[in-house]
KOLPA-23460 format. One record per residue (C-alpha): residue number from 0; residue in one letter; x, y, z. Coordinates in steps of 0.2 Angstrom, whole numbers. Example, Ala and Ser with C-alpha at 12.3 -4.5 7.8 and 13.67 -1.06 7.14 Angstrom:
2
+-----+----+-------+-------+-------+
|   i | aa |    c1 |    c2 |    c3 |
+-----+----+-------+-------+-------+
|   0 |  A |    62 |   -22 |    39 |
|   1 |  S |    68 |    -5 |    36 |
+-----+----+-------+-------+-------+
This chain:
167
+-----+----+-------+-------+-------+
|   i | aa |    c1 |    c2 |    c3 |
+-----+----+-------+-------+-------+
|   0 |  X |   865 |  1449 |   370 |
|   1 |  X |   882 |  1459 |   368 |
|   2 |  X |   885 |  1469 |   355 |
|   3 |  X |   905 |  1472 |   350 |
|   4 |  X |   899 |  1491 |   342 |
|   5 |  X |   885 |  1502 |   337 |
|   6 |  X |   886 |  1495 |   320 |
|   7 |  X |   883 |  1477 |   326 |
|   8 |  X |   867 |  1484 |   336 |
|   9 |  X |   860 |  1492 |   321 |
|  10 |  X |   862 |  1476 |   312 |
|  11 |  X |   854 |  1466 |   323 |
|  12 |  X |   841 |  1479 |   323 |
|  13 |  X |   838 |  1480 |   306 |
|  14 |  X |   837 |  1458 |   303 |
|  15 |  X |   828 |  1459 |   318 |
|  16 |  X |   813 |  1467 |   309 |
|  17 |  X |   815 |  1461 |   293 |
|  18 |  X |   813 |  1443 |   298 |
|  19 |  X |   798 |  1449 |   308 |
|  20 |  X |   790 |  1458 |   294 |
|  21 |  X |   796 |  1444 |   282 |
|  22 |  X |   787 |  1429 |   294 |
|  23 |  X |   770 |  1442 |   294 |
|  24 |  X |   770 |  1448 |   276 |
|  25 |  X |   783 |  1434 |   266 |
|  26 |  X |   791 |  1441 |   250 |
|  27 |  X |   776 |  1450 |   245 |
|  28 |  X |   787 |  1463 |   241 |
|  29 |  X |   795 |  1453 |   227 |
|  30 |  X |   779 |  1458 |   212 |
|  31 |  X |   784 |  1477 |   217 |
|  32 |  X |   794 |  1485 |   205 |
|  33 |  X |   809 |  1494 |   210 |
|  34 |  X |   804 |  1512 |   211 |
|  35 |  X |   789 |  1508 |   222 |
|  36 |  X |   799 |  1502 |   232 |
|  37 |  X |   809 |  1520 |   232 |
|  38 |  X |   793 |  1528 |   234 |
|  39 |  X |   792 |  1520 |   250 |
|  40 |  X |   810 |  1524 |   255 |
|  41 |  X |   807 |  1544 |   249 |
|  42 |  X |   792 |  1544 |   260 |
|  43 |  X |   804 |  1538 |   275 |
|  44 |  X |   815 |  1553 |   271 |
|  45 |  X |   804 |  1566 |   270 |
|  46 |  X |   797 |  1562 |   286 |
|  47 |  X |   814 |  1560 |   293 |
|  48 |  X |   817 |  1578 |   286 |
|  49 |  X |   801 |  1584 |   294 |
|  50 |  X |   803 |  1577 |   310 |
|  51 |  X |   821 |  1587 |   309 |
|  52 |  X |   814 |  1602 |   302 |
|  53 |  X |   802 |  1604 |   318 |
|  54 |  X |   814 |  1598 |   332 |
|  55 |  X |   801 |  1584 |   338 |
|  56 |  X |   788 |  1572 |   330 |
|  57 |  X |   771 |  1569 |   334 |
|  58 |  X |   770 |  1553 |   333 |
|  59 |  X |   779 |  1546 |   349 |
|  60 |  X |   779 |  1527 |   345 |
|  61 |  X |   789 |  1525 |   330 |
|  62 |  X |   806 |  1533 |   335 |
|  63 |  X |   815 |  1539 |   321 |
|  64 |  X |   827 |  1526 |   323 |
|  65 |  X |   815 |  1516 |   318 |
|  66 |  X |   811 |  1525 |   302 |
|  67 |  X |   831 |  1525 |   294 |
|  68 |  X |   830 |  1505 |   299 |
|  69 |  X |   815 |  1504 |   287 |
|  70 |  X |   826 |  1514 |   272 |
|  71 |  X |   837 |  1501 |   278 |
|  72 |  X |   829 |  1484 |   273 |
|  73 |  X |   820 |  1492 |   258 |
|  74 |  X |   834 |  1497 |   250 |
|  75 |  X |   842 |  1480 |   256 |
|  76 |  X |   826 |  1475 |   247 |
|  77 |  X |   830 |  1481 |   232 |
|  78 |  X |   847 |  1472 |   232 |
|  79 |  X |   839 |  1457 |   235 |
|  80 |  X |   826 |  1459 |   221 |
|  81 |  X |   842 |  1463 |   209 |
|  82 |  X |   852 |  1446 |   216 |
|  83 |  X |   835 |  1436 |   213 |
|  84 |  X |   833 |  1443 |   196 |
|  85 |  X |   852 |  1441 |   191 |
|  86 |  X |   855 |  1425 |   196 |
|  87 |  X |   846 |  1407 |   193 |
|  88 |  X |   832 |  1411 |   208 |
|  89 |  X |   823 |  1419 |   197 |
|  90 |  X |   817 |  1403 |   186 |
|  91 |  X |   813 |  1396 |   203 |
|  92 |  X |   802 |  1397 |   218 |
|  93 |  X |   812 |  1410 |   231 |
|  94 |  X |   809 |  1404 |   249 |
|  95 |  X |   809 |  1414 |   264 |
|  96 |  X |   827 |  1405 |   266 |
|  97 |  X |   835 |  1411 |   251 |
|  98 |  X |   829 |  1427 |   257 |
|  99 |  X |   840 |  1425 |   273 |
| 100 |  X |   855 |  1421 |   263 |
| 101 |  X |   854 |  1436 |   252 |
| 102 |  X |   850 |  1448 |   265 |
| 103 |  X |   862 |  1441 |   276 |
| 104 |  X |   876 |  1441 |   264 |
| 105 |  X |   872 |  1459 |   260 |
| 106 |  X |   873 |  1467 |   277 |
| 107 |  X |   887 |  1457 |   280 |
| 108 |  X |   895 |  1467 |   264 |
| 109 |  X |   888 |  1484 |   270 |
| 110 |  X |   895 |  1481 |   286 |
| 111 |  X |   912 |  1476 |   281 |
| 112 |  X |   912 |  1492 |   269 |
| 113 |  X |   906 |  1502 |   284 |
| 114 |  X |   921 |  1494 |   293 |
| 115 |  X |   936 |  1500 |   282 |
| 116 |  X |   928 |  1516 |   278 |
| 117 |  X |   940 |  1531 |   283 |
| 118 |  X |   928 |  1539 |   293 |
| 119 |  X |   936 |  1556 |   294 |
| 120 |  X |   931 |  1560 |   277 |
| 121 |  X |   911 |  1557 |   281 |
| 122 |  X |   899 |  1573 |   278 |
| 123 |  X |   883 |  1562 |   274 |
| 124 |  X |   866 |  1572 |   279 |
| 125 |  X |   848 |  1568 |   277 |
| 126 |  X |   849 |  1581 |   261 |
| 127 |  X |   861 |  1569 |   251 |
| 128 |  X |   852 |  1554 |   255 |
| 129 |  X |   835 |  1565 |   249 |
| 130 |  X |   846 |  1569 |   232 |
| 131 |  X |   853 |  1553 |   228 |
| 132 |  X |   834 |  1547 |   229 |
| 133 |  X |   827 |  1560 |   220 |
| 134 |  X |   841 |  1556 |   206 |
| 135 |  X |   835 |  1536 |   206 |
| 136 |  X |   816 |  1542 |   202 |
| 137 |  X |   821 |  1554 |   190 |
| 138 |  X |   833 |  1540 |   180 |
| 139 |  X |   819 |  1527 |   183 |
| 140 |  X |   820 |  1515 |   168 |
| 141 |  X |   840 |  1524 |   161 |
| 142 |  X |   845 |  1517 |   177 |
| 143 |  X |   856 |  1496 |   173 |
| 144 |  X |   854 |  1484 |   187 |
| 145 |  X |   874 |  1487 |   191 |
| 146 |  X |   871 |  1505 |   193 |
| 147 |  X |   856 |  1502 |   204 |
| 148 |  X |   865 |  1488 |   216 |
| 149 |  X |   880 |  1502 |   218 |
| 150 |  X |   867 |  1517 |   220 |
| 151 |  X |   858 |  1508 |   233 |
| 152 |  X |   875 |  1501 |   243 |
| 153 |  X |   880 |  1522 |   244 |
| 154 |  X |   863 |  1526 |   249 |
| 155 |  X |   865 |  1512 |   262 |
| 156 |  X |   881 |  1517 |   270 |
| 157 |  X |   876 |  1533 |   271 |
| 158 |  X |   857 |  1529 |   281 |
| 159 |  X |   868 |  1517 |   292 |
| 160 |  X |   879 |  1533 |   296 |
| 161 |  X |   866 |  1544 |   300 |
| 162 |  X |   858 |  1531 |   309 |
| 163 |  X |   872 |  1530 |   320 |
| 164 |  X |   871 |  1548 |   324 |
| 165 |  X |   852 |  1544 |   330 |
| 166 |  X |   856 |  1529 |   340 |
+-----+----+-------+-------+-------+
């Protein structure tokens, strides 16, 4: 498969093992609340931080590529929890296919932000990732659904950033 840029690579990466983890697991994930699932994402970072604090990991089999893919779908996760819980879905039954359509449609959003971003202007680091986290678990219940979808795009673009810088 050809890829036309690092960002359509990291894409396909990151689809590639949600629909894996959602055809082994489902949409378990949908009965979490949000801030488990941000646990789970500061747990990712701190082991990212850890791994670049020492200058290698021990544990050889999961690349740390792989770990900024996994902020990646939780926090697309948690946009797609916010989208079901906003919209009519969440009167009805969500199937792994509306799942697809949401997650699709927001990587295709990240992707296109990604794409017009004046990219001289970046200065993103694991450190502002690891603060804008912190800040979410610290507002927990303050934080409006709104805010919580823009929080999580910023966190996004910037884990896709860094990302690229690992790939």
């Amino acid at each position: 498969m050809n890829f036309s840029s690092t960002d359509d690579l990291i894409i396909h990466k990151c689809r590639k093992l949600f629909l894996e983890k959602l055809k082994d697991y489902g949409i378990s994930w949908v009965f979490f609340h949000n801030y488990s699932i941000i646990d789970q994402i500061l747990m990712k970072i701190v082991r990212i931080k850890n791994i670049q604090s020492k200058g290698y990991q021990k544990i050889k089999e999961e690349k740390i590529t792989d770990t900024y893919i996994d902020i990646v779908n939780y926090l697309i996760i948690i946009l797609i929890k916010l989208e079901i819980y906003s919209t009519s879905h969440f009167h009805k039954k969500v199937s792994n296919n509306d799942v697809i359509l949401i997650y699709n449609k927001k990587l295709k959003k990240i992707k296109n932000y990604i794409d017009c971003m004046d990219k001289t202007f970046i200065n993103f680091s694991i450190k502002n990732v690891l603060e804008n986290i912190l800040f979410l678990k610290k507002k927990k219940e303050k934080i409006l659904f709104k805010e919580l979808e823009k929080f999580c795009f910023k966190i996004l673009v910037q884990i896709i950033f860094l990302l690229k810088q690992n790939f």
